[in-house]
C-alpha positions in Angstrom: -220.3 45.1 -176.9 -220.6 42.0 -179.2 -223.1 44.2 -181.9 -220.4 46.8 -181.3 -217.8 45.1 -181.9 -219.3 43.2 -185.3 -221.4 45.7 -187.2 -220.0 48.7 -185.1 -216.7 48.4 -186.7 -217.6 46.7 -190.1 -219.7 50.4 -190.2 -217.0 52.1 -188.9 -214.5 50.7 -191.5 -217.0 52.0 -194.9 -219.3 49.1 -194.7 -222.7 49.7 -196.0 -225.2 49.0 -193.1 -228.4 49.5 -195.8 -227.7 46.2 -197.2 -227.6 44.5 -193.6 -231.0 46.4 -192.7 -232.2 45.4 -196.2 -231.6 41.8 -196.2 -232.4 41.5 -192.2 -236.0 40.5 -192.3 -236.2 38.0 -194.7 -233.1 36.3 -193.8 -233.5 36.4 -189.7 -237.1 35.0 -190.7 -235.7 31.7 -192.2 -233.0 31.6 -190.0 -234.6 31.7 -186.7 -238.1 30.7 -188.1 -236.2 27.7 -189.5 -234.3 26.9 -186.7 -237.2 27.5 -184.0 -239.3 25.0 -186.2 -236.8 22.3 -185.9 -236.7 22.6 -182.4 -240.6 22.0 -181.9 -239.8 19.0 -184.2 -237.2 17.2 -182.2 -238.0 18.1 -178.4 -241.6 18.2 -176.2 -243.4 20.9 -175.2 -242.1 20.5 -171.8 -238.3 21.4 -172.9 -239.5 24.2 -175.5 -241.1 25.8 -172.1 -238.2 24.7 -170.6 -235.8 27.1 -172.6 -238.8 30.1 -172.1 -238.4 29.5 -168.8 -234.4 29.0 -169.2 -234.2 32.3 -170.4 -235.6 34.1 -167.5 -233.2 32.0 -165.4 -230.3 33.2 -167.4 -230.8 36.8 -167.1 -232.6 36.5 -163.0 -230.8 36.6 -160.2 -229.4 33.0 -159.1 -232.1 30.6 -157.1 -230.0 30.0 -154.5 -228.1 32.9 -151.8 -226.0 32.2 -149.1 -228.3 32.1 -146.5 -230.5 29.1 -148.7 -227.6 26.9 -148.1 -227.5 27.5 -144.5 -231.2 27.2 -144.1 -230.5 24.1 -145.8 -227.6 22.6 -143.7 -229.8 23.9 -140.7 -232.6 22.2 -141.9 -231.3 18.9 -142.5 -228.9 18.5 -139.5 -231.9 19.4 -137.4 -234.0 16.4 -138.8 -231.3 14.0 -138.6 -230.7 15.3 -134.6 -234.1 14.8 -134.1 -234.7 11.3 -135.8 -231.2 10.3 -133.8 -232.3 12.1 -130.1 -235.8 10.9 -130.3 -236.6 8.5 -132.6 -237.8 7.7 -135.7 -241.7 8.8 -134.8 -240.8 12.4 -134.0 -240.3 13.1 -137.2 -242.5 10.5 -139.0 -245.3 13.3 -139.7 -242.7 16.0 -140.7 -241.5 13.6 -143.4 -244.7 12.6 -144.6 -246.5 15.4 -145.0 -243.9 18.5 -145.0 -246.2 21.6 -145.7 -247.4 20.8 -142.4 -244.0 20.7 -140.6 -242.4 23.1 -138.8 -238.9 22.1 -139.3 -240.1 22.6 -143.2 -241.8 25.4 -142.9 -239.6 27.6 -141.0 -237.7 28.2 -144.4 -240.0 29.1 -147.4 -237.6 29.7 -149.5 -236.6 26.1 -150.0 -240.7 24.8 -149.9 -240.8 25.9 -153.4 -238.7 23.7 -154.8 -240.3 20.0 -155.0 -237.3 18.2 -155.5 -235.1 19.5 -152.9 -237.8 18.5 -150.1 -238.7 15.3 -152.1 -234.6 14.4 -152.3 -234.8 15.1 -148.4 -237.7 13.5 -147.0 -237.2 10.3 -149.3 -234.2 9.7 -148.2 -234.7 10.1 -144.5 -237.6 8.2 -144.8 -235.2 5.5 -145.7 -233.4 5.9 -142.4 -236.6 5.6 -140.7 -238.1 2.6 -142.4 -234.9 0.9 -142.0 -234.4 -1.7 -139.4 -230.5 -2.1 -139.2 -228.3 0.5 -140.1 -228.1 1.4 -143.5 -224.7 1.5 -145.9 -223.5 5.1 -146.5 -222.1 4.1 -149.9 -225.2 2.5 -151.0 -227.2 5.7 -150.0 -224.4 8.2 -151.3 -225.2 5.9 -155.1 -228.4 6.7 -154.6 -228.3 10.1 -154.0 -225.8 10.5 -156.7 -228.2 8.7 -159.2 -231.1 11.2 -158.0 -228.9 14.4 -158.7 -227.5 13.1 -161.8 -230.8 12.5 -163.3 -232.5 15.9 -161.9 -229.8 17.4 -163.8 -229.9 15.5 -166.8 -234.0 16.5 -167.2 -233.1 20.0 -165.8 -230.6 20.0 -168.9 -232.7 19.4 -171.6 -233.8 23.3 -172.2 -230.1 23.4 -172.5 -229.3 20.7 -174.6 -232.0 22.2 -177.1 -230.6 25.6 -177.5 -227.0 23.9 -178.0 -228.6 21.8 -180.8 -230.0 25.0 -182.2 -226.7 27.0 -181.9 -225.0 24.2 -184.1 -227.7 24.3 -186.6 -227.7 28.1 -187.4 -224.4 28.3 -189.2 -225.8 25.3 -191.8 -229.5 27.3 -192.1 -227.6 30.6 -192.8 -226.3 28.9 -195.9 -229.6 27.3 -196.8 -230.9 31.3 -196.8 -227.9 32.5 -198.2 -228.4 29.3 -201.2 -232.3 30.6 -201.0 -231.1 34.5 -201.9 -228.4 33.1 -204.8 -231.1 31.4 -206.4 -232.8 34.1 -206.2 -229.9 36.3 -208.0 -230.1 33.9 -211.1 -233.0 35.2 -211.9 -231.5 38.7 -212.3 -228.4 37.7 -213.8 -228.6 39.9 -216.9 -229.1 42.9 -214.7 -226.0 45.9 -214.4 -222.9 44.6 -211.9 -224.1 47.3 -209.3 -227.8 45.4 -208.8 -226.1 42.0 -208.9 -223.9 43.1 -206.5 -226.2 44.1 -204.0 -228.0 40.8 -204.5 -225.4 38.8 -203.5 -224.3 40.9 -200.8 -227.9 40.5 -199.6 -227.8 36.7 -199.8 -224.2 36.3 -198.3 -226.0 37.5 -195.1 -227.6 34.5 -194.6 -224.7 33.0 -193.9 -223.5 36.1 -191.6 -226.2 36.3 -189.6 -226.4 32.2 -189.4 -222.5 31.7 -188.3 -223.0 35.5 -186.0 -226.6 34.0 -184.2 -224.1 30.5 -183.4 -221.6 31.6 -181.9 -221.6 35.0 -180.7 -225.5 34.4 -179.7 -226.9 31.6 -178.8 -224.0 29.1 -178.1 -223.3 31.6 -175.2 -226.5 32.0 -173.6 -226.6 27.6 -174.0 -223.2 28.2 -172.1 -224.7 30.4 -169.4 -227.3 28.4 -169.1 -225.7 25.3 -168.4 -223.4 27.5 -165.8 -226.5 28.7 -163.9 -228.1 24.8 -163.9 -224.7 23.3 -162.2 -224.5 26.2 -159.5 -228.2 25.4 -158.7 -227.3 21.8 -158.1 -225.3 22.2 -155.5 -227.9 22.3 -153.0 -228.7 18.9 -153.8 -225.1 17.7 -152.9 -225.5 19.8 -149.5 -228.3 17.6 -148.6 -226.3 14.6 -150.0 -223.0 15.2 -148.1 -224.4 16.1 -144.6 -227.1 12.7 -144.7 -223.8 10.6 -146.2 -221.3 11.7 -143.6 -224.1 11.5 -140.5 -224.4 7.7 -141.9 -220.7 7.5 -141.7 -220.6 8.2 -137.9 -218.7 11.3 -138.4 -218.8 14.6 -135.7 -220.6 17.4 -136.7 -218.1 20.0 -137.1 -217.0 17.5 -139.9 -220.5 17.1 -141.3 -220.7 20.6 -141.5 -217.3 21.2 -143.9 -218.6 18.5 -145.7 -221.3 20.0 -146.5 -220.1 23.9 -147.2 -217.0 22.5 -149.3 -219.5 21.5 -151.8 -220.7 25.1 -152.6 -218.8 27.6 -155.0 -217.0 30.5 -153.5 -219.7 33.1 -154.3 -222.5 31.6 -152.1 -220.5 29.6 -149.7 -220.9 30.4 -146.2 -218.1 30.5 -143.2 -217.8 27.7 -140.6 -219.1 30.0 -138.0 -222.0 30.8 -140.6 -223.6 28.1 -140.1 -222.3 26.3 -136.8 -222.8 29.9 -134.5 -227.0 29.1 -135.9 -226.7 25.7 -134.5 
């Protein structure tokens, strides 16, 4: 639809595409081999895998279904039942080493992300190695401080293709400077050759200000979409360990926790608290 709508109708309305297919290589290869350079200049290989790896995430189907955030709610309410039924060592080894738990094991599905189970067992492991009770608000700022900074590394393939969407439009008009210089020497050529010259360089700047914003701004924007709905499995776990601190009934615990996920995913009360 976007290609449609841009070249579709400028071809539609008389435009000449040969000059477009003409110029394409040369410009798209400064552009994007301009662009992609600075990006391995200002970010780690880490973040440059990052966006590979962002890319797959954009166009895959979303981590997280509805039944991962019940497995989840499950998961963690049934730790905290134990710790609070039985005691801290009934769950001592399932914290410490959670491949070989079989609260943890029962769901696979969320074993394959580190930080969830890490953001889980820490924190209980807190509650554990804690002699008196310990402050929901203090633990609620800590949990908060976790997520924020998982997201703000988690962000970074995102960050980079946002810096690379505002640099396109200014590299378009370093090509499209590149092909006018590139005119001069032609200049005592016949109007229809310096014509198509300039045409040819002005689509530097098309193809740099087109990439931007029709391109690569929205697949940044996409990104970032998919990265905030995948966090909210980490404010699941926060909200149901917060609210247990607080004293609060489980029916409670439990909204607390499904308010937190979007519409899409979110489960029904009876979802989850008919699995109890």
């Amino acid at each position: 639809m976007l290609f449609s709508c841009v070249f579709g109708v400028f071809a539609l309305h008389g435009g000449n595409m040969f000059v477009i297919f003409a110029a394409l290589p040369a410009e798209l290869t400064i552009i994007l081999g301009a662009g992609i350079s600075s990006m391995i200049i200002g970010y780690d290989l880490s973040t440059l895998k990052g966006v590979l790896f962002g890319m797959k995430k954009i166009f895959a189907d979303a981590k997280w279904r509805k039944e991962n955030y019940v497995d989840t709610i499950l998961l963690v309410l049934t730790l905290l039942r134990t710790y609070r039924l039985k005691g801290p060592k009934a769950i001592e080894n399932d914290i410490e080493d959670p491949g070989t738990s079989p609260f943890f094991n029962k769901y696979p599905d969320l074993m394959k992300d580190r930080r969830l189970i890490m953001m889980i067992t820490d924190t209980v492991r807190l509650m554990v190695a804690s002699s008196n009770a310990l402050n929901p608000y203090a633990v609620e700022d800590l949990l908060d401080k976790s997520i924020s900074e998982h997201y703000r590394y988690a962000s970074q393939p995102n960050d980079a293709l946002s810096s690379l969407a505002g640099a396109l439009p200014a590299l378009g008009i370093v090509a499209c400077v590149l092909g006018i210089v590139n005119t001069m020497a032609f200049i005592d050529q016949p109007p229809a050759i310096l014509g198509a010259l300039i045409g040819s360089a002005l689509i530097g700047t098309l193809l740099g200000v087109f990439l931007a914003y029709g391109v690569v701004e929205p697949l940044a924007k996409r990104l970032e979409l998919r990265l905030k709905e995948e966090e909210q499995i980490y404010h699941v776990v926060k909200e149901i360990i917060v609210a247990t601190l607080h004293g609060h009934p489980q029916p409670l615990v439990i909204e607390s926790a499904r308010v937190v996920i979007n519409g899409h995913n979110q489960p029904t009360f009876d979802d989850v608290f008919n699995v109890i």
